[in-house]
Residue frames relative to the residue before (quaternion, step in Angstrom):
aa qw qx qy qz dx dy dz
X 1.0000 0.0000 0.0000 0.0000 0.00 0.00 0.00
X 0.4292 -0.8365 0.3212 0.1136 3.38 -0.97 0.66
X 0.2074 -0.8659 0.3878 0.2384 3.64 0.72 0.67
X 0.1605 -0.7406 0.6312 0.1653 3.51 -0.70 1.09
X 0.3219 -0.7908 0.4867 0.1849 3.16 -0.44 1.88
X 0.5526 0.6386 -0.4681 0.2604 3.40 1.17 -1.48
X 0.6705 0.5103 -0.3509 0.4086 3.84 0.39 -1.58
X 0.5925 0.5373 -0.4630 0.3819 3.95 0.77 -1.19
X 0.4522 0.8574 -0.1027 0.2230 3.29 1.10 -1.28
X 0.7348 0.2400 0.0919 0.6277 2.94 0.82 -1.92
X 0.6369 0.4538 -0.4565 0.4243 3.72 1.05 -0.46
X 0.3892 0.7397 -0.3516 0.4216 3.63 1.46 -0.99
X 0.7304 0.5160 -0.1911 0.4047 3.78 0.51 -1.76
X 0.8329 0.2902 -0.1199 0.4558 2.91 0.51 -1.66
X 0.6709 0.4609 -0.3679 0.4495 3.87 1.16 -0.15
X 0.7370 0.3939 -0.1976 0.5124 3.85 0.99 -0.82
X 0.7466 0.5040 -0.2102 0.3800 3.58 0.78 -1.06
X 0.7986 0.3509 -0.2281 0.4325 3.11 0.60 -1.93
X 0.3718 0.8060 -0.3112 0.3396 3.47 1.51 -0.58
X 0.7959 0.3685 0.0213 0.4799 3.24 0.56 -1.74
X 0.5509 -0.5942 0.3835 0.4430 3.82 1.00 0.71
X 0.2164 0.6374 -0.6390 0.3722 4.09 0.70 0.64
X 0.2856 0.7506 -0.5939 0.0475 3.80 -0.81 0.72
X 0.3872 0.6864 -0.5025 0.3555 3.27 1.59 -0.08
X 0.3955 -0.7112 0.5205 0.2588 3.82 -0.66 1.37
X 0.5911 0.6014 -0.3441 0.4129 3.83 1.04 -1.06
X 0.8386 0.1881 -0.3031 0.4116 3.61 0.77 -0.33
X 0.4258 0.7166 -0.4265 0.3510 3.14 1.33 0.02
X 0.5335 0.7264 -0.0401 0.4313 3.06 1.61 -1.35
X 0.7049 0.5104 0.0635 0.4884 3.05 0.90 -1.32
X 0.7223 0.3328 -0.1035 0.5973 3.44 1.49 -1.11
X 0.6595 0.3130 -0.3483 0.5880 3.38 1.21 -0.02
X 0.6516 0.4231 -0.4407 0.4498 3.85 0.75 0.84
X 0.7128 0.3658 -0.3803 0.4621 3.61 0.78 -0.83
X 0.3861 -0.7165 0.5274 0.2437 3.73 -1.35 0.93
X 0.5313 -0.6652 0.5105 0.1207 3.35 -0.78 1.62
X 0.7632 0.3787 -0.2935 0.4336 3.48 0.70 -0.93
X 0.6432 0.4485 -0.4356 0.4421 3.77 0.73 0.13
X 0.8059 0.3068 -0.3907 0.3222 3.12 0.96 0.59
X 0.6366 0.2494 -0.5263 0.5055 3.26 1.10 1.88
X 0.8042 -0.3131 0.1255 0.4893 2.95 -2.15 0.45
X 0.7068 -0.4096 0.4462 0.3656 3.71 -1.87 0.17
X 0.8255 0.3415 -0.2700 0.3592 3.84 0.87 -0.56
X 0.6814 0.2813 -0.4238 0.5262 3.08 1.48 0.60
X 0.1349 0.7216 -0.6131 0.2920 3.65 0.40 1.02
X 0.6315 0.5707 -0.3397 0.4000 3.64 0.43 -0.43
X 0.7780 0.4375 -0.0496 0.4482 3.15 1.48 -1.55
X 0.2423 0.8960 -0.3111 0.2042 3.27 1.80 -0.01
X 0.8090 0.1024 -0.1625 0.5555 3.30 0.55 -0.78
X 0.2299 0.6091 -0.7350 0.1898 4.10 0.54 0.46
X 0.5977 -0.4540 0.5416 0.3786 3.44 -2.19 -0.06
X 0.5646 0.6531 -0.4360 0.2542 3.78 0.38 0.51
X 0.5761 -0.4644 0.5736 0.3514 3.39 -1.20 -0.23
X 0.1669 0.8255 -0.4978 -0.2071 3.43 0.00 0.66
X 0.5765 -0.5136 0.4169 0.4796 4.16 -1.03 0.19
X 0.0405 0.7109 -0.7005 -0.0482 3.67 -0.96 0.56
X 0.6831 -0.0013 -0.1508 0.7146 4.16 0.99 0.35
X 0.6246 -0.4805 0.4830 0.3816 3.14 -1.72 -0.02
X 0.8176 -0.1059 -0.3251 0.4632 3.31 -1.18 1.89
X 0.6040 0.4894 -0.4523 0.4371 3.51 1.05 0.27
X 0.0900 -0.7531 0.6494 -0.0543 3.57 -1.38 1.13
X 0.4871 -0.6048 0.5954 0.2060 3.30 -1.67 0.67
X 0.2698 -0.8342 0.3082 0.3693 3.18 -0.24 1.16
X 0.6824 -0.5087 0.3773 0.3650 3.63 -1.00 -0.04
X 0.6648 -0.6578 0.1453 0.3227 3.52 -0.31 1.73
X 0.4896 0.7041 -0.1861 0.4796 3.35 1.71 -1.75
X 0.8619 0.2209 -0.0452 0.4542 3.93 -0.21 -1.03
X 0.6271 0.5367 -0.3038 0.4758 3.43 1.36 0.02
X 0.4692 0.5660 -0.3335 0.5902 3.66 1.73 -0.62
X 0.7494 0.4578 -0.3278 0.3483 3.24 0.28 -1.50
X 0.6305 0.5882 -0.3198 0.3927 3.67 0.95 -0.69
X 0.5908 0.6186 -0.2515 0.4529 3.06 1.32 -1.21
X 0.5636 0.5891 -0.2540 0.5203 3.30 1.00 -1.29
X 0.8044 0.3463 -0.1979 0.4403 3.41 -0.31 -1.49
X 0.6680 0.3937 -0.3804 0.5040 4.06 0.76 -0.05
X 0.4325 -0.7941 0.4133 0.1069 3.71 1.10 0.73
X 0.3513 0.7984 -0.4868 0.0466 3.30 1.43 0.00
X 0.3652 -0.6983 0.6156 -0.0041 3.52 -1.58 0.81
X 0.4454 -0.7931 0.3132 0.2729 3.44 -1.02 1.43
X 0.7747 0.3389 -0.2349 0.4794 3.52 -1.01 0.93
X 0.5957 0.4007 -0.5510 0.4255 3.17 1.70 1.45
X 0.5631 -0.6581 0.4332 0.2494 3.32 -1.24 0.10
X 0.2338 -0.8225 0.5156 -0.0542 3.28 -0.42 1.59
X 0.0938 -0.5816 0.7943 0.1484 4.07 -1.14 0.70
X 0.3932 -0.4589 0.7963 0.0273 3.08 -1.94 1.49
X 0.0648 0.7262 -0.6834 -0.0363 3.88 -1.50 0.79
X 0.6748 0.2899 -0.3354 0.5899 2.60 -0.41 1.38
X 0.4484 0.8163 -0.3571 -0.0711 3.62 0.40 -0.83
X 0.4166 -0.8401 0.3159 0.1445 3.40 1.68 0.76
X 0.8010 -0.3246 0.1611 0.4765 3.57 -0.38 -0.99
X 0.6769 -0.6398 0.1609 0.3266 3.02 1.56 1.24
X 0.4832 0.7055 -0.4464 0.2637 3.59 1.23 -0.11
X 0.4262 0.6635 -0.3674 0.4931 3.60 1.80 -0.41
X 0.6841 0.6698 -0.1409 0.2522 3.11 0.63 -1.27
X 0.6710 0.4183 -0.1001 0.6040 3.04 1.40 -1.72
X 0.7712 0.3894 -0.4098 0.2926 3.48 0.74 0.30
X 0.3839 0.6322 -0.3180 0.5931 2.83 1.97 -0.36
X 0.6712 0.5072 -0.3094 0.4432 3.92 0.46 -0.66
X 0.5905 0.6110 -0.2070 0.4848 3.45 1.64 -0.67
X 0.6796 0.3948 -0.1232 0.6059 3.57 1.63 -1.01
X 0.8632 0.3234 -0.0876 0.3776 3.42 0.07 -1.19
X 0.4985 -0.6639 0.4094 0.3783 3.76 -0.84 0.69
X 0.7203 0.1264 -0.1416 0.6672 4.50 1.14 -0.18
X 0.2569 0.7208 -0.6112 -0.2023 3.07 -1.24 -0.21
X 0.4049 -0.8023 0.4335 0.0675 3.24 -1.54 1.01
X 0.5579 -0.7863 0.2652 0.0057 3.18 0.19 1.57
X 0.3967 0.8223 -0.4075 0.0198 3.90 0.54 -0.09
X 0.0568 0.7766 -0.6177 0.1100 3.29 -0.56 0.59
X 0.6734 -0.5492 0.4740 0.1420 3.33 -1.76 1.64
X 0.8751 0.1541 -0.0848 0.4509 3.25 0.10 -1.47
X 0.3453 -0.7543 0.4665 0.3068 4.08 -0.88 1.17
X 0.5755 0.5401 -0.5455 0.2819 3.35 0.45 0.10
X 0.6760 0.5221 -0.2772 0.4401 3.13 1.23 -1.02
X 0.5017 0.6369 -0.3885 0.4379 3.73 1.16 -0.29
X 0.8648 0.2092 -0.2384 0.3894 3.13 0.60 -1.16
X 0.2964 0.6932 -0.4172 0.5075 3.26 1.23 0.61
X 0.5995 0.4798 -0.3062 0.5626 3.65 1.30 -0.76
X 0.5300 0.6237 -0.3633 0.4452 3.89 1.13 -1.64
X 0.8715 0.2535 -0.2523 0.3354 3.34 -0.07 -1.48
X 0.4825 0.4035 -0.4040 0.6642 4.22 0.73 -1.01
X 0.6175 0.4095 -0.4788 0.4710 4.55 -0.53 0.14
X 0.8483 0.4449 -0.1799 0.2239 3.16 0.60 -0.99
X 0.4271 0.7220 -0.2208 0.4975 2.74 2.31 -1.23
X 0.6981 0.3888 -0.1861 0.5718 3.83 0.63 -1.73
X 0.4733 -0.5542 0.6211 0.2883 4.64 0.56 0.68
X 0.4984 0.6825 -0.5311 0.0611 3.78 0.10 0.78
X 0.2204 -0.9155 0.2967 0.1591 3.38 0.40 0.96
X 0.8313 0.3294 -0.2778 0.3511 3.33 1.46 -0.53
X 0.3114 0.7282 -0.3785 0.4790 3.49 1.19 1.48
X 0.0706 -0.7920 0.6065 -0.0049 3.39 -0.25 1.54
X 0.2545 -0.7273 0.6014 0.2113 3.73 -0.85 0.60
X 0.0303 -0.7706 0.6363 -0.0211 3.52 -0.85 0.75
X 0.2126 -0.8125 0.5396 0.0598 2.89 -1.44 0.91
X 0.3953 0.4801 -0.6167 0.4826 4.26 -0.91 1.38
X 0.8279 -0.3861 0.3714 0.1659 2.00 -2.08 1.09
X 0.4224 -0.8462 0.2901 0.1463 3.02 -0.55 1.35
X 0.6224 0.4121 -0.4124 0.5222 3.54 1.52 -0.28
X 0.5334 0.5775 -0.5445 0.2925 3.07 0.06 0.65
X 0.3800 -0.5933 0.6120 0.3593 3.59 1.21 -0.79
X 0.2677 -0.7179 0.6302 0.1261 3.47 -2.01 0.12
X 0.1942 -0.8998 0.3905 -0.0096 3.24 0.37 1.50
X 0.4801 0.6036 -0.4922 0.4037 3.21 1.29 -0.05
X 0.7501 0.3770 -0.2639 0.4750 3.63 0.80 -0.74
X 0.5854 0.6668 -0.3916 0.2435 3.70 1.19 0.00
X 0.6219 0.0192 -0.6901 -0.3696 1.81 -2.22 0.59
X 0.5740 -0.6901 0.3601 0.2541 3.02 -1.30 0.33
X 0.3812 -0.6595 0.5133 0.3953 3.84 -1.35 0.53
X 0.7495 0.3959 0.0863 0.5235 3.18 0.93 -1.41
X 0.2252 0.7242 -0.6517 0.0079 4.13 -0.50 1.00
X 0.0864 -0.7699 0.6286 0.0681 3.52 -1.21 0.46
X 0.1581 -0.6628 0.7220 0.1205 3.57 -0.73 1.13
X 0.4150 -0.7577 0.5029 0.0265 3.45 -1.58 1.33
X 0.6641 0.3362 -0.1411 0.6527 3.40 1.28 0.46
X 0.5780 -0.4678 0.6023 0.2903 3.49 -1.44 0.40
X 0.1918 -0.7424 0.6385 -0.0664 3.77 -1.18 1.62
X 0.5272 -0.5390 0.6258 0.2000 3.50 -1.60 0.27
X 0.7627 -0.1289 0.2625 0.5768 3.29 0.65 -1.15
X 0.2039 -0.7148 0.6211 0.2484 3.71 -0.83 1.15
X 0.6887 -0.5062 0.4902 0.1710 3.48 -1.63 1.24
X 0.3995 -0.5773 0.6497 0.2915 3.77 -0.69 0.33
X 0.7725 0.3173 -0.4545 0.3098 3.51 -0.30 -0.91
X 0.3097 0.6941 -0.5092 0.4038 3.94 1.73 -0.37
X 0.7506 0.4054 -0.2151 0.4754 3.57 0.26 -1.92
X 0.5733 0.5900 -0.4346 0.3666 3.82 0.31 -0.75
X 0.7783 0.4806 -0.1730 0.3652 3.46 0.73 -1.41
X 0.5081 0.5814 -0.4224 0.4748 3.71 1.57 0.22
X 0.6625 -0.5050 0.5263 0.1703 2.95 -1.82 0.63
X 0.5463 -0.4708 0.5230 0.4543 3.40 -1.34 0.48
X 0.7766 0.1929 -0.1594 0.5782 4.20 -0.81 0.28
X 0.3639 0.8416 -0.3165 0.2429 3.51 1.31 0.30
X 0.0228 -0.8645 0.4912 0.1038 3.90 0.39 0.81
X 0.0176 -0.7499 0.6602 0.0382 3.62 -1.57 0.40
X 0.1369 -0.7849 0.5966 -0.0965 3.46 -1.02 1.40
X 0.1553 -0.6176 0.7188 -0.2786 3.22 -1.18 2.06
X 0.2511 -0.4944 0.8214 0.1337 2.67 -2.09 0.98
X 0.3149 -0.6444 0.6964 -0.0238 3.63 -1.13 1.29
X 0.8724 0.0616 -0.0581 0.4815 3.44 -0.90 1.09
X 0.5533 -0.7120 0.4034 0.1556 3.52 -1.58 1.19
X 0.8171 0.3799 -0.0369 0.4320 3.18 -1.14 0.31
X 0.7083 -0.2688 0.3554 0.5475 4.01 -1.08 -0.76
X 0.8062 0.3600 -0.2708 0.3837 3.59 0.90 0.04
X 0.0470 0.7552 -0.4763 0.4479 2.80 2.30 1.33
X 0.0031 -0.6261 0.7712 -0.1153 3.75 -1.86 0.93
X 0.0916 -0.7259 0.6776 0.0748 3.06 -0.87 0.82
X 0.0503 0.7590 -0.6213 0.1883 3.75 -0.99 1.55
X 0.5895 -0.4854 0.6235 0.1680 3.29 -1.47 2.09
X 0.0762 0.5535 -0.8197 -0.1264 3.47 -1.87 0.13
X 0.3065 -0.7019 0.6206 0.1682 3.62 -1.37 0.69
X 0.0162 -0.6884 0.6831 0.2434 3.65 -1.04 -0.23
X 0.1337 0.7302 -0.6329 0.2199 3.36 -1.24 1.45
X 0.8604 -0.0940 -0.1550 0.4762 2.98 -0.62 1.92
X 0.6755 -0.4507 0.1392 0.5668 3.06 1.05 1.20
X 0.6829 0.5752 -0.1968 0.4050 3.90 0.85 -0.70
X 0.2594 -0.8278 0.4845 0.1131 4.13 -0.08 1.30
X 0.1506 -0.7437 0.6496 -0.0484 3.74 0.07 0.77
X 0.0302 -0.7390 0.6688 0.0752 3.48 -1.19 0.76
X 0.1550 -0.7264 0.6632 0.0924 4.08 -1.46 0.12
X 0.5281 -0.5709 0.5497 0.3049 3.48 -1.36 0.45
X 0.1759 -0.6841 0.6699 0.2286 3.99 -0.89 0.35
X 0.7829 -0.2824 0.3532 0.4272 3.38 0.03 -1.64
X 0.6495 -0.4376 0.4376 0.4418 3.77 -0.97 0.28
X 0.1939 0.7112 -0.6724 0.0675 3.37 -1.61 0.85
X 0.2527 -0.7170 0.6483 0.0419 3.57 -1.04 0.87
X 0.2675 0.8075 -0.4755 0.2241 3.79 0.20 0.92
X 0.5266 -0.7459 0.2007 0.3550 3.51 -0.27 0.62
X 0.4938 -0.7185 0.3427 0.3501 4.06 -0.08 0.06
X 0.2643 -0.8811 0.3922 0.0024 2.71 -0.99 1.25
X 0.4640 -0.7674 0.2924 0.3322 3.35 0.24 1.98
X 0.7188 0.4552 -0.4068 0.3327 3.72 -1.81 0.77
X 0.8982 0.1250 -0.2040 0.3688 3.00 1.54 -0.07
X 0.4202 -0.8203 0.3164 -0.2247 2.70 1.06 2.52
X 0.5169 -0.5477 0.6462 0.1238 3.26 -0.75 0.79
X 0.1954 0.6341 -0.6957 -0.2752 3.86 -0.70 -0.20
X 0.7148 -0.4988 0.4036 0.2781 3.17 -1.94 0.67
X 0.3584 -0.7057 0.5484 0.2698 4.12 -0.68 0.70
X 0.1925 -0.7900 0.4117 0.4115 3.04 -0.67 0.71
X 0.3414 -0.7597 0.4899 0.2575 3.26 -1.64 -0.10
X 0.2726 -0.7874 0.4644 0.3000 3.57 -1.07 0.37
């Protein structure tokens, strides 16, 4: 049987997105053009556009369509800046961000999963998406700074050098904390000085590297 992704597509928009206060037409736009299913494995193409997190490596997930707009949204991103994806897995982040922003820098931990991003990027003619590989709390300073960072997963704690690597007027967007006790919160940098704010609840899975370590105790 044949799955008409396009229709999944549009039900995806109009059931997860527009739902969820997503009105920004540029990504709506953007989410009803780039094809979700070419950017996981062949046996979960069917499942492409449910409201979940789906697995695309072991502990690594695409985030769910719903909390990933909203981020998009809330990082205000403007054409002809330059954005670092963290985390940016099999690149489907990417290709929307490539849809909004004038670069985007791509980083991702694991290389298989990078070049998984190379080829499903390449398939969709996207030209202005570099894939980069390191550890991902660190950021990729070679390409900094940045207008626009997004971490792709739910953190413990966001890394300074993450914040270091923004632009003056420079935003970054994180779910903070696991589970239902996910928050998803903008930092700005203005006048040399990073200021963060709550946006809204999110439950999104975690994205490994940026652990808590344990205090010790006597």
């Amino acid at each position: 049987m044949n799955t008409d992704f396009s229709e999944l597509r549009t039900k995806m928009v109009d059931g997860q997105v527009r739902t969820t206060d997503v009105t920004d037409p540029a990504i709506i736009e953007a989410m009803l053009t780039i094809p979700r299913e070419a950017f996981v494995g062949e046996k979960m193409r069917p499942l492409s556009y449910i409201d979940e997190d789906i697995e695309i490596a072991s502990g690594r997930y695409l985030m769910e369509p719903s909390p990933f707009a909203k981020l998009v949204q809330l990082a205000e991103i403007r054409p002809g800046e330059t954005v670092l994806d963290v985390g940016a897995g099999t690149g489907y982040s990417a290709a929307v961000l490539s849809r909004l922003a004038g670069r985007v820098v791509a980083l991702e931990s694991d290389s298989a999963l990078a070049e998984r991003a190379r080829a499903a990027l390449a398939t969709q003619a996207i030209d202005n998406v570099a894939v980069v590989i390191g550890p991902l709390a660190a950021g990729h300073a070679d390409a900094a700074p940045y207008d626009v960072i997004i971490v792709e997963g739910a953190v413990d704690v966001l890394p300074d050098a993450l914040l270091a690597e923004l632009r003056e007027g420079g935003r970054l967007v994180a779910v903070e904390g696991r589970g239902n006790a996910g928050v998803a919160r903008i930092y700005l940098r203005s006048d040399g000085i990073v200021t963060g704010r709550r946006a809204f609840n999110a439950a999104v899975k975690p994205l490994p590297g940026f652990e808590r370590v344990p205090a010790f105790v006597f």
